[in-house]
N, C-alpha and C positions, 0 to 999 in steps of 0.2 A: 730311490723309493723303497723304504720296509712298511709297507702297511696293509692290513687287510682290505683288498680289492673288493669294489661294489660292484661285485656279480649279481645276475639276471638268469636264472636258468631259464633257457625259451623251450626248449626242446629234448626231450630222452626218448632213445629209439634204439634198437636193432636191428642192425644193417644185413640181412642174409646174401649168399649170393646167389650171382643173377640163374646161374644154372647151379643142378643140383649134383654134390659130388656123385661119381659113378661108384655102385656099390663094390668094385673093387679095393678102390682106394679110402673105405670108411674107417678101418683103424691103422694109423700109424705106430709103429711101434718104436720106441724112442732106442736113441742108440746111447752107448755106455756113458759117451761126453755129453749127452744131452740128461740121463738119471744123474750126473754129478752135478749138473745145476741149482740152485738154489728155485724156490716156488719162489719169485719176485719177478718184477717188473722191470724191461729196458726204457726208459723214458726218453723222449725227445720233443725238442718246441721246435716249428719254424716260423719264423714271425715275418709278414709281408706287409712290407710299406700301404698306404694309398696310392691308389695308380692316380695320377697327374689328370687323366682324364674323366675318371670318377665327378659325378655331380649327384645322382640320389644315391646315399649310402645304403638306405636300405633294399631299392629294387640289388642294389647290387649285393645284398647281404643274400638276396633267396633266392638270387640268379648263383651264386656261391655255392649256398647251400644243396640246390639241386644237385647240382654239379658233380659236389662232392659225394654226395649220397650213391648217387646213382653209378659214379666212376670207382666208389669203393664196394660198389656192391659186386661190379664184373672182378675188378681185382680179387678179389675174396675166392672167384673161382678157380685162378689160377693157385692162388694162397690157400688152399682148403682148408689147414690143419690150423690157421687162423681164427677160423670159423667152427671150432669145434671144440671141447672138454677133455682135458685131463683126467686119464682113467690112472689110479695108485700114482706107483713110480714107474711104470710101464708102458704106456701108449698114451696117442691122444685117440682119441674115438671121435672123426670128422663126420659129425652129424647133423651141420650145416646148421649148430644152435644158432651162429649168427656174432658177430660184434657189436661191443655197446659204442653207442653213439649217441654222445650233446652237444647242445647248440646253448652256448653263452653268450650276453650280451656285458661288456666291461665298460663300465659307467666312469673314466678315462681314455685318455691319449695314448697311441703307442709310445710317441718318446716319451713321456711321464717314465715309462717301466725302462728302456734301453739308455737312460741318462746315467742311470745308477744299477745297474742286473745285480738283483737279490735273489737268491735261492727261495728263501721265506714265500718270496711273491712270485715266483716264476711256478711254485708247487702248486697256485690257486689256478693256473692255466692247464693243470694235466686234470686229468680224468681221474684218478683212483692214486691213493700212496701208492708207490713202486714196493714197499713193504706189504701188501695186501697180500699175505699167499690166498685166505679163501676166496677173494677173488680172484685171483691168478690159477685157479681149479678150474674155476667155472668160466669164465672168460681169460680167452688169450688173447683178446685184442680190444683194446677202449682206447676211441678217438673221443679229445673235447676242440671241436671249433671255436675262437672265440672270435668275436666281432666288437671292435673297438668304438668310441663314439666319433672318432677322425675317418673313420673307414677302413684302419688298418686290418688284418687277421693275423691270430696265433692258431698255429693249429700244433693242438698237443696230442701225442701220443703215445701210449703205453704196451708194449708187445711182450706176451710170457717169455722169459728166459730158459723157458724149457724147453722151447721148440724153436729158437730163435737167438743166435749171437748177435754181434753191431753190424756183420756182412749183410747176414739177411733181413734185418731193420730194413738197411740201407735201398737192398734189394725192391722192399715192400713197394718203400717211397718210391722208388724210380717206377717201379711198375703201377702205383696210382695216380701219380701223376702225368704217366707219360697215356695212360688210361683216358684220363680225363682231358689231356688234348688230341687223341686221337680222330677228335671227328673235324678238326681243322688242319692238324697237319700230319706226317708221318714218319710222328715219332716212334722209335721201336718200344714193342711192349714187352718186359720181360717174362720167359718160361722159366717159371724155376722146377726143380728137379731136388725131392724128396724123396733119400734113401733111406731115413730113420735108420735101425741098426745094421744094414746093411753091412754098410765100412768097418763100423764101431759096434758088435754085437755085443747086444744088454747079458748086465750080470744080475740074480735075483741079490738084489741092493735094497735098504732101507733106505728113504730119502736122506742123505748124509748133508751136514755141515761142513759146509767150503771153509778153507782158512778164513775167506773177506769176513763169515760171520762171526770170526773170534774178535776181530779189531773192533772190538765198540768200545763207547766210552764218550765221555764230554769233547764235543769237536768245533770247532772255529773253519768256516768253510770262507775263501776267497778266490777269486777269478785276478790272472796274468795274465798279459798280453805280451809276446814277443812278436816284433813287429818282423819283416822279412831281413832289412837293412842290420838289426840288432842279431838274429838268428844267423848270419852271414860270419857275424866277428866272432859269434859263441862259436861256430866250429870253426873257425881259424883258431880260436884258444884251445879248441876240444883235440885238435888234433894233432898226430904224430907217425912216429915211424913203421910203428905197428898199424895205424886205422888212419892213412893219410889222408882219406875221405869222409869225416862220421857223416852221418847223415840228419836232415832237420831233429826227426825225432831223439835219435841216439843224443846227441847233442843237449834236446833241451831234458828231455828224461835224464838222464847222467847230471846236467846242472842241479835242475832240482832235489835231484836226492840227494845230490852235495850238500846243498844249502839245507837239507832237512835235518842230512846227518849231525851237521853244526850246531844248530837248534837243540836238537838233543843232547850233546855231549853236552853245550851250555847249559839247560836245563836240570840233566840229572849230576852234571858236574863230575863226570868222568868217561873215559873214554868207551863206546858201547859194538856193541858187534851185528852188525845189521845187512838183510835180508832184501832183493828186490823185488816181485813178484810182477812179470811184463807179459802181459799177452799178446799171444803171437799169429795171425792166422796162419793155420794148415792148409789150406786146400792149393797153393802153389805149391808147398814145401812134398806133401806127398808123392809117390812114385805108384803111377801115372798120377799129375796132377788134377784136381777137379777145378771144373768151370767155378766163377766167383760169386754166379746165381746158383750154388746148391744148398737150398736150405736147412738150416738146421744148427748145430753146433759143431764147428770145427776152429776151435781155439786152444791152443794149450799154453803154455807157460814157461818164460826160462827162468831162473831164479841165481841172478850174481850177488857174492856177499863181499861181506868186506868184516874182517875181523877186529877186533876192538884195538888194535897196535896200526894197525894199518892208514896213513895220511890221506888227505882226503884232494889229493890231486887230481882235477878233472879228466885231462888224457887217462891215466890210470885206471878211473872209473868207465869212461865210454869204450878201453882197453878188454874191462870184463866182459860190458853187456855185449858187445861186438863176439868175444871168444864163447858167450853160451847162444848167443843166437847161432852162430856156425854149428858148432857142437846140435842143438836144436835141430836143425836140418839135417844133418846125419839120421838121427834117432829118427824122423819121418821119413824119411828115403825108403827104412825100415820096419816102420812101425804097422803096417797093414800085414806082413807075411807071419801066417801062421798066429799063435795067442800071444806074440809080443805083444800086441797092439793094449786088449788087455791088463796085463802083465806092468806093461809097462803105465799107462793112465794110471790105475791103481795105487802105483808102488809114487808117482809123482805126487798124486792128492795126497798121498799118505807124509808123505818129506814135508809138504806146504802145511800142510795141518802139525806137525810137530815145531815149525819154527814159530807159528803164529803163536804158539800156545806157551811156548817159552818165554818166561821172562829176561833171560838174560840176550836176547837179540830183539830190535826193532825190526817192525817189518811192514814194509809198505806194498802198495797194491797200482799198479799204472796199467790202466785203459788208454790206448789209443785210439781215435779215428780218423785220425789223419790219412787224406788220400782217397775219401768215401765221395767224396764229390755230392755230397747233399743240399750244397748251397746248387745245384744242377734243377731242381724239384720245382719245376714253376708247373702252376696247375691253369693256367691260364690268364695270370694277372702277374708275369714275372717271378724274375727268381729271388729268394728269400734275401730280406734286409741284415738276418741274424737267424743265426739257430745256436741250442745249446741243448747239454746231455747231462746237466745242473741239477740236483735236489737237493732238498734239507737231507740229514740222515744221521744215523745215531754211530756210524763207523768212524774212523781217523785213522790216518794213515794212509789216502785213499787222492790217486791222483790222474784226474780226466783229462786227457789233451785230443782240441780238435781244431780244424784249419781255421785261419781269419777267410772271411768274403773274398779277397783279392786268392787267396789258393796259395801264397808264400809264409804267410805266419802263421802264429801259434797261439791260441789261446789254452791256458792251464787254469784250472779248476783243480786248488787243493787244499785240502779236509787233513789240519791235523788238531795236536789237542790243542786246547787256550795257551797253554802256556808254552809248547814249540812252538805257535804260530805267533805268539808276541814278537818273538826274537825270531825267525823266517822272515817275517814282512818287514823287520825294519834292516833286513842285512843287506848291506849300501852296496854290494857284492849282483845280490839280485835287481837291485832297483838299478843298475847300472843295464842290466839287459832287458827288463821287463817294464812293464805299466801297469800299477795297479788298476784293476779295476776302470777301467777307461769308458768314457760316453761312444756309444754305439751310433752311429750316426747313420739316420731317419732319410 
């Protein structure tokens, strides 16, 4: 399905929370990984079947909707900075303005949208472009509910990436959901734990341009599926003497850039020198480690290359990313003592921005979320049929991988131009491990 959806807007609101931040905790001040963010949006759908038991859609639409309201309104208290406005590039000032919040009515069937998942049409279920920075000033958080005419719901969400990696996303959801069934069973509700620059003290910084914003340009966006069974034989191929064990991701991330790298050579028709850029969470890697609920941004980046002489052997490849993720953990074992920490982010953003900007190296960007356990998020009606971290978008080079339903595959999401991704998608290399684009099943 590409086509613009017959939306209904029922409802616009702002959700404050239920208690009011303590005047201690009113300005956060952002820490250095958090001023090198981009003013944009983290997006996410989770999309929940009909419950089997469902008979009025709509009592069960405002039984929902309460629900939701009221369970995001306490969440929000623990999430403060949520609920509050981006001051410069410097703090957020939690002053309990509130998140935005709609209620859509989609005038279709959920499987109508998960038969064929289009970027196009999954962007009419979120709240605001993820491209919005004036809204991402002024609100750091807009939920769209939608309610389908089968009884299904999307619920989409949009969280500032100033004050918010995929951890603390991830975090949000567990703590509103587990929120919202807390008055039937007891499920634990997450504390998160905001140290703004604490760890990471801010530098007086201009809002800077991340590498990702150098890659724009004409892009061709598609969804892979490696199933668990296929992901199995990729690391038996992926592996070697050196990384006997790669693991799901290293595996499929190294394939893909394989086959991307191929693409390219074919395209520009000679051989080219390219860049990986993989993000990494921090807060295991640190010494002393931080809990996996501390909000905020702690992500950094390893960056394996490969130089334009160099064959495009898989082991090879999963060979690098494996040698700069070790390497990677050193440097944080490290990285808090004394102005390394500083020093160091700095001098990284600064490498990523010169290779992006370079013409003579390709360079690509992999999100992972694999491991987040978001398909975990049942609000009271089950746990999600599908979710995705999908949009339209004007970048390329750009590649999202997150679990299938079952917790053993891999769904990839990747953004190159038209004309690598002619020759990517028909390379019988890929289509041996992956499915294009596959029916989501309802």
């Amino acid at each position: 399905m590409s086509m613009p959806l017959r939306i209904e807007i029922t409802l616009r609101e702002t959700i404050k929370p239920s208690s009011p931040t303590p005047p201690d905790l009113r300005s956060l001040k952002l820490s250095l990984l958090d001023q090198f963010m981009p003013i944009c949006y983290i997006p996410l759908l989770l999309f929940y079947s009909r419950n089997g038991n469902d008979t009025d859609h709509l009592d069960k639409a405002t039984e929902r909707s309460l629900l939701l309201k009221s369970s995001l309104s306490e969440a929000l208290t623990r999430f403060y900075p949520f609920a509050g406005r981006l001051k410069d590039n410097s703090s957020i000032e939690c002053d309990d303005h509130g998140a935005g919040y709609i209620e859509a009515r989609i005038r279709c069937i959920l499987s109508d949208i998960l038969k064929t998942p289009d970027t196009k049409v999954l962007d009419q279920l979120l709240p605001v472009a993820i491209s919005d920075a004036a809204m991402a000033r002024d609100s750091q958080l807009l939920v769209q509910v939608n309610f389908f005419d089968c009884g299904g719901v999307a619920i989409g969400v949009c969280l500032s990436h100033k004050i918010a990696d995929a951890a603390t996303l991830t975090s949000f959801i567990k703590c509103w959901a587990a929120t919202a069934l807390s008055t039937s069973t007891d499920q634990l509700v997450i504390s998160p734990v905001f140290m703004g620059g604490a760890i990471f003290p801010q530098m007086d910084l201009p809002i800077p341009m991340l590498p990702v914003d150098l890659i724009q340009g004409e892009s061709v966006t598609k969804r892979f599926v490696f199933d668990a069974s296929k992901i199995t034989a990729l690391k038996a191929k992926a592996a070697s003497e050196s990384v006997p064990e790669p693991t799901r991701v290293e595996s499929v991330t190294a394939f893909i850039w394989k086959c991307a790298m191929s693409a390219s050579r074919s395209t520009m028709g000679v051989p080219r020198k390219s860049a990986l850029s993989l993000g990494v969470d921090m807060r295991k890697r640190l010494v002393p480690p931080l809990p996996e609920y501390y909000g905020g941004n702690y992500v950094g980046s390893i960056s394996p290359r490969t130089e334009d002489h160099d064959g495009l052997e898989l082991q090879g490849i999963v060979d690098r990313i494996r040698k700069d993720l070790q390497e990677f953990g050193k440097i944080c074992a490290k990285i808090t003592e004394g102005d390394r920490a500083s020093l160091t982010i700095c001098k990284i953003v600064e490498e990523f921005g010169k290779m992006a900007m370079s013409k003579d190296i390709d360079y690509y960007n992999c999100t992972s979320w694999c491991k987040f356990e978001l398909y975990d998020a049942d609000f009271g009606w089950g746990k999600p049929t599908w979710l995705s971290n999908a949009v339209t978008t004007r970048l390329k080079n750009i590649v999202c991988l997150i679990d299938t339903r079952d917790g053993d595959g891999i769904e990839a999401w990747v953004i190159l131009s038209p004309e690598d991704m002619a020759l990517f998608g028909s390379n019988k290399e890929l289509l041996e491990f992956a499915a294009e684009n596959p029916c989501v099943s309802v």
